[in-house]
Kinemage of the C-alpha trace (Angstrom):
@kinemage 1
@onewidth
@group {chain A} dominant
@subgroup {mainchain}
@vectorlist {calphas} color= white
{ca unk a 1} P 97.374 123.837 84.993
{ca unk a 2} L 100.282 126.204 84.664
{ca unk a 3} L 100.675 129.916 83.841
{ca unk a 4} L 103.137 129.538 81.366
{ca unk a 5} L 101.421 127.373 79.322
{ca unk a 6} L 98.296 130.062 79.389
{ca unk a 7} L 100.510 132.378 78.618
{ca unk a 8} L 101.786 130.602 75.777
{ca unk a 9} L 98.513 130.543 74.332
{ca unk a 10} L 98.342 134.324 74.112
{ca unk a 11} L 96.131 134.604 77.438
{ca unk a 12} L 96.434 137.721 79.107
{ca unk a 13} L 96.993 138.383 83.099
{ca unk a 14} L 93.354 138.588 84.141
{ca unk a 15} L 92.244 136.091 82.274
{ca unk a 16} L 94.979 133.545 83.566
{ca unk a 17} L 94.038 134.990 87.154
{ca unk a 18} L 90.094 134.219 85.875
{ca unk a 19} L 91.304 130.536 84.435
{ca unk a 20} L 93.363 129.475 87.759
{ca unk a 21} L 90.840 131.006 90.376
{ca unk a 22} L 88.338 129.169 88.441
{ca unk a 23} L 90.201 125.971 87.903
{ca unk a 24} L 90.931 125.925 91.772
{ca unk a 25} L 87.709 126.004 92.679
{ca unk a 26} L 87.271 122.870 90.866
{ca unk a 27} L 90.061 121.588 92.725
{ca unk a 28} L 88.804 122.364 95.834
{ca unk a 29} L 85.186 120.784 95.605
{ca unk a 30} L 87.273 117.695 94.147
{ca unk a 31} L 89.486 117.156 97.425
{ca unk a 32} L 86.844 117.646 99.096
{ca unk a 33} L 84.925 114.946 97.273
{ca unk a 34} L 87.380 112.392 97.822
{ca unk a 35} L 88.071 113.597 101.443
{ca unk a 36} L 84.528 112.796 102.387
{ca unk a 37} L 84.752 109.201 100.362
{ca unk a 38} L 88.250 108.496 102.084
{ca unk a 39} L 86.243 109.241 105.460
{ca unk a 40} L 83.299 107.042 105.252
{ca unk a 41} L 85.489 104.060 104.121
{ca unk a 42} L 88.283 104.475 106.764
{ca unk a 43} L 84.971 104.388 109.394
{ca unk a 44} L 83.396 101.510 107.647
{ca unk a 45} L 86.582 99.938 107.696
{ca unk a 46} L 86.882 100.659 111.254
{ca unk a 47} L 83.106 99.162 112.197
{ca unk a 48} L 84.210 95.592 109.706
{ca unk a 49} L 87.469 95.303 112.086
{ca unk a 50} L 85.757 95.752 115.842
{ca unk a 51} L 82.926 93.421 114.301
{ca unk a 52} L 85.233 90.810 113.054
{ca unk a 53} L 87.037 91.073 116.483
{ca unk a 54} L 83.791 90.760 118.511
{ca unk a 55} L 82.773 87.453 116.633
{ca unk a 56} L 85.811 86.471 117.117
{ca unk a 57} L 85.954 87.049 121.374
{ca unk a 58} L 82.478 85.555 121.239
{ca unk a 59} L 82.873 81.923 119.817
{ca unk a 60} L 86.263 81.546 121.840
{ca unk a 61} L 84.551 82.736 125.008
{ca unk a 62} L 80.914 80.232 125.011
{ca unk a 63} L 80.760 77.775 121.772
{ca unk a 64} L 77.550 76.141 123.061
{ca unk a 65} L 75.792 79.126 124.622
{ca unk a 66} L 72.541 80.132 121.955
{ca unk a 67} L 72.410 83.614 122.971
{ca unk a 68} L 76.163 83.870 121.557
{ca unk a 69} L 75.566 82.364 118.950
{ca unk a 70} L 72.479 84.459 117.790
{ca unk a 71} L 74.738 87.380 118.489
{ca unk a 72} L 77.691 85.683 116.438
{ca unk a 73} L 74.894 85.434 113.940
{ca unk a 74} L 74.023 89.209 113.577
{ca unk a 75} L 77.668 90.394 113.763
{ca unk a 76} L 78.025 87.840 110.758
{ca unk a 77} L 74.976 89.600 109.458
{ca unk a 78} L 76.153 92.877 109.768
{ca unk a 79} L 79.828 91.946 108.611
{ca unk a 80} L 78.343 90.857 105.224
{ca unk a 81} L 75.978 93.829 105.039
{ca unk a 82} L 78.986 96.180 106.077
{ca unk a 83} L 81.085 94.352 102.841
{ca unk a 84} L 77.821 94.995 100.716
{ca unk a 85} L 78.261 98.989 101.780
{ca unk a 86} L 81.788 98.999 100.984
{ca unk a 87} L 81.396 97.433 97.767
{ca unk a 88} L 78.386 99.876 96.529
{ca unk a 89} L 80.165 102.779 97.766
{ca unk a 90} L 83.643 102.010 95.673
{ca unk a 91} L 80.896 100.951 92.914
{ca unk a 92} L 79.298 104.610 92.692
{ca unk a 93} L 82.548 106.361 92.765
{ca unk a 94} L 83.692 104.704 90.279
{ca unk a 95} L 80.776 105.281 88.416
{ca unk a 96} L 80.722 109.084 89.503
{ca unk a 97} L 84.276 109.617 88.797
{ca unk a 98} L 83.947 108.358 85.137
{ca unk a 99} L 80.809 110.194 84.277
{ca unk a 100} L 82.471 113.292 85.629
{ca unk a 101} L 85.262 113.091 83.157
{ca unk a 102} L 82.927 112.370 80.655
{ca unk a 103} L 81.908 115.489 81.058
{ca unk a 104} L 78.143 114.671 82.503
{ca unk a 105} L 76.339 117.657 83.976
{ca unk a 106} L 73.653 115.202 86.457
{ca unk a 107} L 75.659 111.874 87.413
{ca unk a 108} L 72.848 111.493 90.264
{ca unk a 109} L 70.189 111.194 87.431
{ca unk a 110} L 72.452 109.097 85.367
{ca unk a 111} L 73.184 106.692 87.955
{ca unk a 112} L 69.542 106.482 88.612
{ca unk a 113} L 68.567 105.473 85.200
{ca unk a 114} L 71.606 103.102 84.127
{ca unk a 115} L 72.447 102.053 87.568
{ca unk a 116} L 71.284 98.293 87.245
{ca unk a 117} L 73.027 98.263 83.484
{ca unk a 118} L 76.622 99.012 84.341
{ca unk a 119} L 78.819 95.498 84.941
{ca unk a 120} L 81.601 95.302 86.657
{ca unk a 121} L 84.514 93.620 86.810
{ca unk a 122} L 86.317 91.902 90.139
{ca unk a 123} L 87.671 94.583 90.919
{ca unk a 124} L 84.281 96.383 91.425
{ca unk a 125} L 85.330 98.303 87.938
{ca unk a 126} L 82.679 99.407 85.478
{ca unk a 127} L 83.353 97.207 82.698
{ca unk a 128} L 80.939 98.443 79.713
{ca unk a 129} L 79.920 102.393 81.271
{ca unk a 130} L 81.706 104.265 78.208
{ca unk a 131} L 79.240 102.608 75.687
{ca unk a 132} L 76.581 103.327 77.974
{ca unk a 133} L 78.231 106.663 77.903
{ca unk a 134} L 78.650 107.090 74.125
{ca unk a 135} L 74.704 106.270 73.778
{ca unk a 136} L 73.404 108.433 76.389
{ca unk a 137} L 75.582 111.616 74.265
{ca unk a 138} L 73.785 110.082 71.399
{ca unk a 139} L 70.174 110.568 72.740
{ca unk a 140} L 70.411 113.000 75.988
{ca unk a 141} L 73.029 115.896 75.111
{ca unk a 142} L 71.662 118.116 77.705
{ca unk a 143} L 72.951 115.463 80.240
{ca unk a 144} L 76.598 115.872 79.074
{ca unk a 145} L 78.149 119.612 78.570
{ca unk a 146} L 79.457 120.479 75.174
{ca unk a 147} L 82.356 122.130 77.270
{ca unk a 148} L 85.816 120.143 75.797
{ca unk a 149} L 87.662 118.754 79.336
{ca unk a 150} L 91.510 119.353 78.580
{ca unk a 151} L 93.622 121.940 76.956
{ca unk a 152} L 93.186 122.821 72.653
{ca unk a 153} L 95.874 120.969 70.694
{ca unk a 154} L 99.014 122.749 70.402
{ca unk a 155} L 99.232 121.359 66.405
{ca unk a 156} L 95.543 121.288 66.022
{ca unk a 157} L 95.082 117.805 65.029
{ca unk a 158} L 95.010 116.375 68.344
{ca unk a 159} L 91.774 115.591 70.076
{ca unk a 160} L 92.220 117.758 73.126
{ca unk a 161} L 89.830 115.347 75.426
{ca unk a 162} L 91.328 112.756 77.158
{ca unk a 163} L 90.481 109.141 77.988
{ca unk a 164} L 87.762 109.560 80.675
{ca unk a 165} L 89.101 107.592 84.282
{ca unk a 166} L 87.690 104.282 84.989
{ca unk a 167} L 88.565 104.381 88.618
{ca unk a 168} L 89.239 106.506 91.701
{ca unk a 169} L 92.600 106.372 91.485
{ca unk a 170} L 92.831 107.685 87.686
{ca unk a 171} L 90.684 110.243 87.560
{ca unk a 172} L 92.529 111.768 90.919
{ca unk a 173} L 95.677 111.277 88.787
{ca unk a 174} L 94.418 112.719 85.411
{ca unk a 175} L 92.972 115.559 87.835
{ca unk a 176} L 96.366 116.599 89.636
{ca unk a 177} L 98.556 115.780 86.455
{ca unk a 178} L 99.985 119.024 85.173
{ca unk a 179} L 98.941 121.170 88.411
C-alpha cells in the first residue's frame, strides 16, 4: 500500500501513519508465516533426499542380506510417509492461504469441519473450496469478517474485493502487489 494513494483519498498524516503501521504488521506475521512453511519443507526435503540416498547405498552394498532389506523396507516406508507429509502440508496452505483471503476469521476451525470435502486437483490445488466458501458465508457469518480485503473503488462501481488466491504462490503475490 502506498501513501500517495491514502493521501489521495483525503486521509490525513496520522491516520496514514495508523493505516501503514497497521498494514505492516500484517505483513510481518505473513513473512513470517511463509518463512516457517518454507522451513519445514526445505527440512522435509532434506530428510526425502538422505533417505532416498541411504536406500540407495543399501541395495548396492548387500542385495541378498534380509536385515537390509527390512531396513530398505522402512526407508521405503518412511520415504512414502515423508511424500504423504509434504503433500498435506502444501494441501493446508493452500487451503489456509485461500480462506485467509476470503476473509475467514478461524481457518483452524474451518479446516476442521470441511477438511475431508475440499478436492484437489494434481497439483495438490483445492479445486471446489470457493463454493464451499460461498456456503459457509451463507450459513456461518461470524466465521468470515464483514471487513472488505482491498482498497474502495476509485469510480464506485467496482467491487473493491479481489479474487481470493488459490495457491501459495498467489496469495504471496496479491499480498506484496502494490507495497
Amino acid at each position: 500500500m502506498k501513501t500517495e494513494f491514502l493521501k489521495e483519498l483525503g486521509l490525513t498524516e496520522e491516520q496514514i501513519k495508523s493505516v501503514m503501521a497497521e498494514n505492516g504488521k500484517d505483513v510481518e506475521a505473513e513473512k513470517e508465516k511463509v518463512k516457517n512453511a518454507t522451513t519445514e519443507l526445505e527440512g522435509t526435503k532434506t530428510q526425502l533426499s538422505e533417505a532416498n540416498k541411504t536406500i540407495t547405498d543399501l541395495k548396492k552394498s548387500n542385495g541378498d542380506n534380509e536385515t537390509l532389506q527390512t531396513k530398505v523396507k522402512e526407508y521405503e516406508k518412511a520415504i512414502a510417509d515423508q511424500k504423504a507429509e509434504n503433500i498435506r502440508i502444501q494441501k493446508e496452505s493452500a487451503i489456509k492461504v485461500a480462506l485467509k483471503g476470503a476473509g475467514c476469521t478461524d481457518e483452524d476451525y474451518f479446516m476442521f469441519k470441511h477438511k475431508d470435502k475440499i478436492e484437489f486437483d494434481e497439483n495438490n490445488t483445492p479445486k471446489n473450496l470457493d463454493s464451499i466458501i460461498s456456503t459457509e458465508k451463507e450459513g456461518k457469518s461470524l466465521l468470515f469478517s464483514s471487513t472488505v480485503i482491498g482498497t474502495p473503488p476509485i469510480d464506485g462501481k467496482s467491487d473493491p474485493t479481489p479474487q481470493a488466491p488459490t495457491d501459495l504462490k498467489s496469495a504471496l503475490a496479491q499480498r506484496y502487489e502494490n507495497k
